[in-house]
C-alpha positions as CSV (number, residue, x, y, z in Angstrom):
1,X,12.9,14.0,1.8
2,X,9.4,15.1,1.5
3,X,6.3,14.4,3.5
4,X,5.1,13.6,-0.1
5,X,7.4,11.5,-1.4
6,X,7.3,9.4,2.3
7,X,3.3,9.4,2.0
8,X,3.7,8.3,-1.4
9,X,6.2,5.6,-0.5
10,X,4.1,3.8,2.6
11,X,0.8,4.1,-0.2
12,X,2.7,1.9,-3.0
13,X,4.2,-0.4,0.2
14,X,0.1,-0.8,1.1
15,X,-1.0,-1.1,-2.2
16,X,1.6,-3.9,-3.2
17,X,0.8,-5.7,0.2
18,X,-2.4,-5.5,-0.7
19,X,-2.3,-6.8,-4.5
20,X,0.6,-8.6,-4.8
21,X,0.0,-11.7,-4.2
22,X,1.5,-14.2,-6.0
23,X,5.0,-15.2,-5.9
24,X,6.9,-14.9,-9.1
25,X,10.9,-15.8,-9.7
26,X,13.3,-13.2,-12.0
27,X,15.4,-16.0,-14.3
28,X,18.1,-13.9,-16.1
29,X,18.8,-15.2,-19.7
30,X,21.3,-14.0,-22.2
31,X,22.2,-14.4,-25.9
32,X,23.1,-17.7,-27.2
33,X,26.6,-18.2,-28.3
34,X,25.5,-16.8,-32.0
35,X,22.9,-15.0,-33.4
36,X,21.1,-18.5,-34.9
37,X,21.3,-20.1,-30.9
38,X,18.4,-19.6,-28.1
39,X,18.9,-17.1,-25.7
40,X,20.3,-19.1,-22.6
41,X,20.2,-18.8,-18.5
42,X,22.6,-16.2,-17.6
43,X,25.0,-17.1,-14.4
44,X,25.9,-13.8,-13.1
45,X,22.5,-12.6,-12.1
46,X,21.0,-15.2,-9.7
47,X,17.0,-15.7,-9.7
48,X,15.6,-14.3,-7.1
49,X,11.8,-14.4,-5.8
50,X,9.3,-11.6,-5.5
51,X,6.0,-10.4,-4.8
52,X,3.5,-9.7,-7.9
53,X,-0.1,-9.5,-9.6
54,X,-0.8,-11.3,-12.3
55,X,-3.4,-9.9,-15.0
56,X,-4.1,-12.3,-17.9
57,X,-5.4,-11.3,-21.4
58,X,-4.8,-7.5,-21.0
59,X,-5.6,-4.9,-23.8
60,X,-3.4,-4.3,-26.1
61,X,-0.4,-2.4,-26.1
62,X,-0.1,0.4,-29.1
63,X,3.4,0.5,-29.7
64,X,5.7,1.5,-32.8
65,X,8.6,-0.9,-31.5
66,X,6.8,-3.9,-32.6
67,X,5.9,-2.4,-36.3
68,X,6.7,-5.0,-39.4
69,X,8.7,-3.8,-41.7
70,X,6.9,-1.6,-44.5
71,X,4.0,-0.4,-42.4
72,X,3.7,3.4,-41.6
73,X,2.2,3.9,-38.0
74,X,1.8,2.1,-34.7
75,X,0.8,-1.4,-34.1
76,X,-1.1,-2.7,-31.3
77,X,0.5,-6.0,-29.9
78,X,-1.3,-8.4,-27.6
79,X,0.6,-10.3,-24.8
80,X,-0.6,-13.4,-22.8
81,X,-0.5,-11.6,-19.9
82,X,0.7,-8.7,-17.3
83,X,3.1,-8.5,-14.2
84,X,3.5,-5.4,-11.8
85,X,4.9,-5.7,-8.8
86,X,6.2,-3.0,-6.7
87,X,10.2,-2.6,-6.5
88,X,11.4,-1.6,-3.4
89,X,14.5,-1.1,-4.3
90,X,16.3,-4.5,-2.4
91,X,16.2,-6.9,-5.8
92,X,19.4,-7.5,-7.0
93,X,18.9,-6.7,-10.4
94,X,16.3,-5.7,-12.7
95,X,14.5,-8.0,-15.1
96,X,15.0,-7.3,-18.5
97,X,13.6,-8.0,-22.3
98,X,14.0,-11.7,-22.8
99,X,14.3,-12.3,-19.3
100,X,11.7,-15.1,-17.9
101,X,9.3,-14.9,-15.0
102,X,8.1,-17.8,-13.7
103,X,4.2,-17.6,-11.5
104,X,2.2,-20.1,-10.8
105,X,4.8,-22.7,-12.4
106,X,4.2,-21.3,-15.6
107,X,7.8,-20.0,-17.4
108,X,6.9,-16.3,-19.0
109,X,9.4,-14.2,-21.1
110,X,9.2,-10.6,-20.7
111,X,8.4,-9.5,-24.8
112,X,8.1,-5.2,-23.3
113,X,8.5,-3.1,-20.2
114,X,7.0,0.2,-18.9
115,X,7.9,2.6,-16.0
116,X,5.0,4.6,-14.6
117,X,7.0,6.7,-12.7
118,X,6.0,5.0,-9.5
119,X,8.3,2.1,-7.9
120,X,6.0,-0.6,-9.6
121,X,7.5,-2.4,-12.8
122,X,5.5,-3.0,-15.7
123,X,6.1,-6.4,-17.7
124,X,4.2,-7.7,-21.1
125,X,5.2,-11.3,-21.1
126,X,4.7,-14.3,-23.3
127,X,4.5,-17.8,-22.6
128,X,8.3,-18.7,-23.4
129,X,8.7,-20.9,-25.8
130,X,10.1,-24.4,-24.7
């Protein structure tokens, strides 16, 4: 391994001791039992706690996923809020679309996701819906 990649490590471990600070719990949901049910907890992947920031009312996100049917180029989608936190490779699985993330007691779904290249996860999350 490279001096690089180690120097690059210990910054990110800094940084996220640093800026993540509030605690925020992975819930794993799945698919309801049709199409027409709510998504549901999933058993096989246990929550688990870790380490995050917390940025509320970011800009934007451009992004062609989230296009309505009909319409011709990118939309920009706004999302109640933003979680990074740095993964250090020890959770035991990683959160996904529709998952929930739960800070400050308040339940968030995970509507996108975006990988820097860096060990910190990117989520766009929603209030879930109750």
């Amino acid at each position: 391994m490279s001096n690089w990649t180690d120097m690059e490590r210990r910054l990110e471990t800094d940084a996220a001791a640093l800026f993540d600070t509030v605690e925020v719990e992975a819930i794993a949901r799945k698919g309801g039992t049709t199409v027409n049910h709510r998504r549901e907890a999933d058993p096989a992947r246990a929550s688990f706690p870790f380490p995050g920031s917390v940025e509320f009312n970011p800009p934007p996100l451009r992004n062609e996923q989230f296009m309505q049917a009909g319409k011709t180029g990118p939309a920009n989608v706004a999302f109640d809020a933003v979680i990074t936190a740095h993964d250090d490779g020890t959770w035991p699985w990683l959160p996904k679309r529709g998952d929930h993330l739960v800070a400050d007691t308040v339940i968030y779904e995970i509507a996108d996701i975006h990988r820097d290249g860096s060990s910190r996860r990117v989520f766009y999350i929603n209030k879930a819906k109750p």
